[in-house]
C-alpha positions as CSV (number, residue, x, y, z in Angstrom):
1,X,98.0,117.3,117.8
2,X,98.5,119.4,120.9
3,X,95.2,120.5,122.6
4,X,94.4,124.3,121.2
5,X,94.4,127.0,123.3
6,X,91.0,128.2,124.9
7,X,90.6,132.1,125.8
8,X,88.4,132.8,128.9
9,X,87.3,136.6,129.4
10,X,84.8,139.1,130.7
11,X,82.4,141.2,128.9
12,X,82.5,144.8,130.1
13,X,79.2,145.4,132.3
14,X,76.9,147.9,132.4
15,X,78.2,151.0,134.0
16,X,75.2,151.4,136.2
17,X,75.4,148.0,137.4
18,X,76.0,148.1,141.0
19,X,76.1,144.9,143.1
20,X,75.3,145.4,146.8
21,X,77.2,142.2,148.0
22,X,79.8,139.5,146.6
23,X,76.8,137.1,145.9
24,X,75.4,139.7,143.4
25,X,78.9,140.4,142.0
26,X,79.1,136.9,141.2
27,X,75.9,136.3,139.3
28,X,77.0,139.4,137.6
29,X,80.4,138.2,136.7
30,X,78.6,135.2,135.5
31,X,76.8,136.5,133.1
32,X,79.8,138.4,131.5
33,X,82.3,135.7,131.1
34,X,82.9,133.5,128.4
35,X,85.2,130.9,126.7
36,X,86.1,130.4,123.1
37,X,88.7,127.4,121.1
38,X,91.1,129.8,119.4
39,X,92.2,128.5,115.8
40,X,90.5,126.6,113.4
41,X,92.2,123.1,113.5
42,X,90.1,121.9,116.0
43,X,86.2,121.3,115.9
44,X,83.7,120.1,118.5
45,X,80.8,117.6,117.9
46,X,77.5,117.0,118.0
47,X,75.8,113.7,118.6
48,X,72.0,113.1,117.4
49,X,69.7,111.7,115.0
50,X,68.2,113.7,112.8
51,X,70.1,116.7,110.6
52,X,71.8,119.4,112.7
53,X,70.8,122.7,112.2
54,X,72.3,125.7,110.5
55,X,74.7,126.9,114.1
56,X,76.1,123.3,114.2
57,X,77.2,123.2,109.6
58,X,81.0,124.3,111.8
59,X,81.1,120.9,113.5
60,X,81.3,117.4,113.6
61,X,78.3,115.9,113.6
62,X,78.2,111.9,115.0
63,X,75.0,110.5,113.4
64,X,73.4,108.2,115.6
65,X,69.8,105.8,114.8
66,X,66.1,106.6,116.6
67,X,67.4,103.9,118.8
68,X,70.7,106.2,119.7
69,X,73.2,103.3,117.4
70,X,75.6,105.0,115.9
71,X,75.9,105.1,112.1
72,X,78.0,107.5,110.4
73,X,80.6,110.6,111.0
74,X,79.9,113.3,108.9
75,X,81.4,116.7,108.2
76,X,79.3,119.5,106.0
77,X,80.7,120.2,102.6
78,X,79.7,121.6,99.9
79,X,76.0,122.3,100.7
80,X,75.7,118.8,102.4
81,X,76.6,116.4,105.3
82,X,79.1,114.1,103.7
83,X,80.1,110.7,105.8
84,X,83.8,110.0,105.9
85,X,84.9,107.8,103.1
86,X,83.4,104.6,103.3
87,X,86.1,103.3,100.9
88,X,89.3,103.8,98.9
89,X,89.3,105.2,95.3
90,X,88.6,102.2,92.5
91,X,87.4,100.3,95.5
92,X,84.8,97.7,93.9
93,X,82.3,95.4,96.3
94,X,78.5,93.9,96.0
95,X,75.5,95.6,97.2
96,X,72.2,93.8,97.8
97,X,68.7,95.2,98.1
98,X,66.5,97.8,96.8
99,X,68.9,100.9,94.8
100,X,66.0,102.9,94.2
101,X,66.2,105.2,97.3
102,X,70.0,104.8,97.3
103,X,71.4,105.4,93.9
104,X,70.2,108.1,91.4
105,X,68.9,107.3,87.9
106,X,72.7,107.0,86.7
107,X,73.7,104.6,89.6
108,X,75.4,107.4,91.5
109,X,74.9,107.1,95.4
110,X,72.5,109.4,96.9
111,X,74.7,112.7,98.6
112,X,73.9,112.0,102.0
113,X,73.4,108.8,102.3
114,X,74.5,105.6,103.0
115,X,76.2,104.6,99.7
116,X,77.6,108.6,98.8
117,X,80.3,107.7,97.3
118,X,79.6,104.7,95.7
119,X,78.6,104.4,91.8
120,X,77.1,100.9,90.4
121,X,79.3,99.5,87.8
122,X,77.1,100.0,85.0
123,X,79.2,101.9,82.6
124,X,78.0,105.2,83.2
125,X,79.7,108.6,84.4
126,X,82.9,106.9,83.4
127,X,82.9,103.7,85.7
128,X,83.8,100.3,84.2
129,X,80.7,98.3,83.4
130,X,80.5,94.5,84.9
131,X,76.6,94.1,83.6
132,X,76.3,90.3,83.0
133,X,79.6,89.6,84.1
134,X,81.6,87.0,86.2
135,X,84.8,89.2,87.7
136,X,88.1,86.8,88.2
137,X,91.2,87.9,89.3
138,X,93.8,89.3,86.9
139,X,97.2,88.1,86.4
140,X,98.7,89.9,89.6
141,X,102.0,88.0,89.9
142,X,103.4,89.0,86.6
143,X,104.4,85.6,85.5
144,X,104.8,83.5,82.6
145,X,106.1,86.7,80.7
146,X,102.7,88.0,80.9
147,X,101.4,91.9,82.6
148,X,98.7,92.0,84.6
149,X,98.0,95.5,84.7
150,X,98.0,97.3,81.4
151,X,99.4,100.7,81.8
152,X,98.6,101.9,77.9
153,X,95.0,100.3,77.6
154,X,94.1,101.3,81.6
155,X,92.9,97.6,82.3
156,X,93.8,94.7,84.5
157,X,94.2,91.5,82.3
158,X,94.0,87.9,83.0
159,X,96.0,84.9,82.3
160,X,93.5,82.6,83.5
161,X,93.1,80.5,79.7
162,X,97.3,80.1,79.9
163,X,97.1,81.7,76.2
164,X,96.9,85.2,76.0
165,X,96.2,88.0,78.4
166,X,92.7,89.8,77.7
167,X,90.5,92.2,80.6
168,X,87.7,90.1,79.2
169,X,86.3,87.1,77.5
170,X,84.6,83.9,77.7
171,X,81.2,82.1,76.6
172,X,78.2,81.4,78.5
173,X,76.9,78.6,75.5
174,X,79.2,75.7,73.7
175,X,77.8,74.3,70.6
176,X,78.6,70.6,69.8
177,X,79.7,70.1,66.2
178,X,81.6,67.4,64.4
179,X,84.7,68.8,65.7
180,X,83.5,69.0,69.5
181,X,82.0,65.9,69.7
182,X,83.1,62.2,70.6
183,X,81.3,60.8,67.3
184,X,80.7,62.5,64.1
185,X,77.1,63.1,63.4
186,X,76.5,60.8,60.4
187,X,73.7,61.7,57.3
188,X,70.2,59.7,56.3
189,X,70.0,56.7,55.3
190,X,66.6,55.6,53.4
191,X,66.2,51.4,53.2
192,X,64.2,50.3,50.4
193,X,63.5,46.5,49.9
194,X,62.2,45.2,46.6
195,X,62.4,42.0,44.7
196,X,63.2,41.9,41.1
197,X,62.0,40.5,38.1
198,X,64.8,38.6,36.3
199,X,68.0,40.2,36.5
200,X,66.2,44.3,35.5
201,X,68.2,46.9,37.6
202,X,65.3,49.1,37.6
203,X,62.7,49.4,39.8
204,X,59.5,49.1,37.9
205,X,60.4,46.0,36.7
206,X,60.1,44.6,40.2
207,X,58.1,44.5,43.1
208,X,58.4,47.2,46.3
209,X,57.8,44.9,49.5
210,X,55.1,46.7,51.2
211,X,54.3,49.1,48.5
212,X,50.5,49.1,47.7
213,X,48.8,48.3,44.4
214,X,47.6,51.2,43.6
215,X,51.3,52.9,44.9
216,X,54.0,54.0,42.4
217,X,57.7,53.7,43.5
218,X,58.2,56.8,44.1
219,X,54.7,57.2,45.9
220,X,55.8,58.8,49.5
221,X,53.4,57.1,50.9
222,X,55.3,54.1,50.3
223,X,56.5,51.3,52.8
224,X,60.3,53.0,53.2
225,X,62.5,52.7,55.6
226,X,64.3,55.7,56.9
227,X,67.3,55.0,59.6
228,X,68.1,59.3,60.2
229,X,71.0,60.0,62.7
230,X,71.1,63.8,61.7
231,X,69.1,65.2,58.8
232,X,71.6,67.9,58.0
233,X,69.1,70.3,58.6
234,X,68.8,71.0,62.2
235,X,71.4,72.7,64.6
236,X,72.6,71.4,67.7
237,X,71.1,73.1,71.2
238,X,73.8,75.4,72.7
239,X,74.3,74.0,76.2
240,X,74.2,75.9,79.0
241,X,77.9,76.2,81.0
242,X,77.5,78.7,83.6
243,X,77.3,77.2,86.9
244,X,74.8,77.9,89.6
245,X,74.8,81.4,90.5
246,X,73.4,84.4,92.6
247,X,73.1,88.0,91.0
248,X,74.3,90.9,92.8
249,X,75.3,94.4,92.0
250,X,78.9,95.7,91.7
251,X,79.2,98.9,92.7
252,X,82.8,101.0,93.0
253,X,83.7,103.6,95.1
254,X,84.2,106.8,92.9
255,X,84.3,109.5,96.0
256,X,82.4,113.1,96.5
């Protein structure tokens, strides 16, 4: 862009003014003249910590730390001093640390600060939610007869099980059942060891090794033997598949 022209020129002075010498014409002079940018396609700056005042809403203001680093360009729009974007629409990257002076109660970065912009990815104000959730890559090379992006749903999609495409899935447990397992869970078995009397089928007519005197075959309290490799009752324990990880927040940049 070309540099924009700048007008120079003198206020008309007081008719009674009358220097006595060119020194005194000059200070006068001095006083009169002035310079203005003409057009508005071209703004100064200021540079400082701390919010400009109400004269300096017209320019560019280059915000700098109490130590003079420099943080942020910001223009004044809409009633506030907005940073220059600090990412592309859809944009989506981690934040770490404390939200609570950063992000409203919605997730919605603070106007003005250093995350305006930005919205965490919790669901809310239209954003996708990625509470709880691992994020992989969709299928982005359009292979195997599969689309990663899903114009009629709005979604990227993955290919990652070689199956089907889906935007999400998976399991954080994995049960083992008969079907999962490398041997098949077998039921009770109870031992009982008696001798018999004669040839009799039936147990009273014999003798229980181990069972008491005073103990009735079908006493519980009985010597029995019970060999139990699953009592049909109890479930497996889900095991645990996620591997080690570190939570931090998504957040995705929405604009102002």
């Amino acid at each position: 862009m070309a540099n924009p022209p700048v007008r120079t020129q003198f206020a008309m002075p007081d008719p009674n003014a009358a220097p006595l010498n060119l020194a005194q014409l000059f200070t006068l002079a001095n006083a009169l003249v002035s310079s203005e940018i003409v057009g508005d396609s071209f703004n100064t700056y200021v540079i400082q910590n701390g919010t400009p005042g109400v004269g300096d809403q017209g320019k560019v203001w280059i915000e700098l730390s109490s130590d003079n680093k420099p943080l942020s360009i910001k223009t004044f729009y809409n009633g506030h001093w907005r940073k220059v974007y600090s990412g592309n629409i859809g944009e989506v990257k981690m934040f770490s640390g404390d939200p609570t002076n950063k992000f409203d109660a919605h997730g919605k970065g603070v106007i003005g600060g250093e995350w305006d912009g930005w919205h965490i990815c919790n669901g809310k104000d239209g954003v996708i939610d990625l509470s709880d959730k691992f994020v992989i890559a969709a299928h982005l090379n359009d292979k195997d007869n599969q689309v990663g992006w899903n114009a009629s749903d709005d979604v990227w999609q993955t290919f990652v099980d070689g199956k089907a495409v889906h935007d999400q899935g998976g399991a954080k447990d994995f049960t083992l059942t008969d079907k999962t397992t490398f041997r098949k869970a077998a039921p009770p078995l109870t031992v009982d060891s008696w001798s018999a009397d004669g040839n009799a089928h039936t147990p009273p007519s014999g003798q229980l090794l181990g069972l008491q005197p005073a103990q009735s075959f079908n006493d519980p309290n009985n010597d029995r033997t019970m060999i139990a490799i699953d009592d049909g009752n109890t479930e497996p324990d889900p095991i645990p598949v996620l591997p080690p990880y570190f939570a931090l927040a998504f957040v995705v940049f929405i604009g102002y």
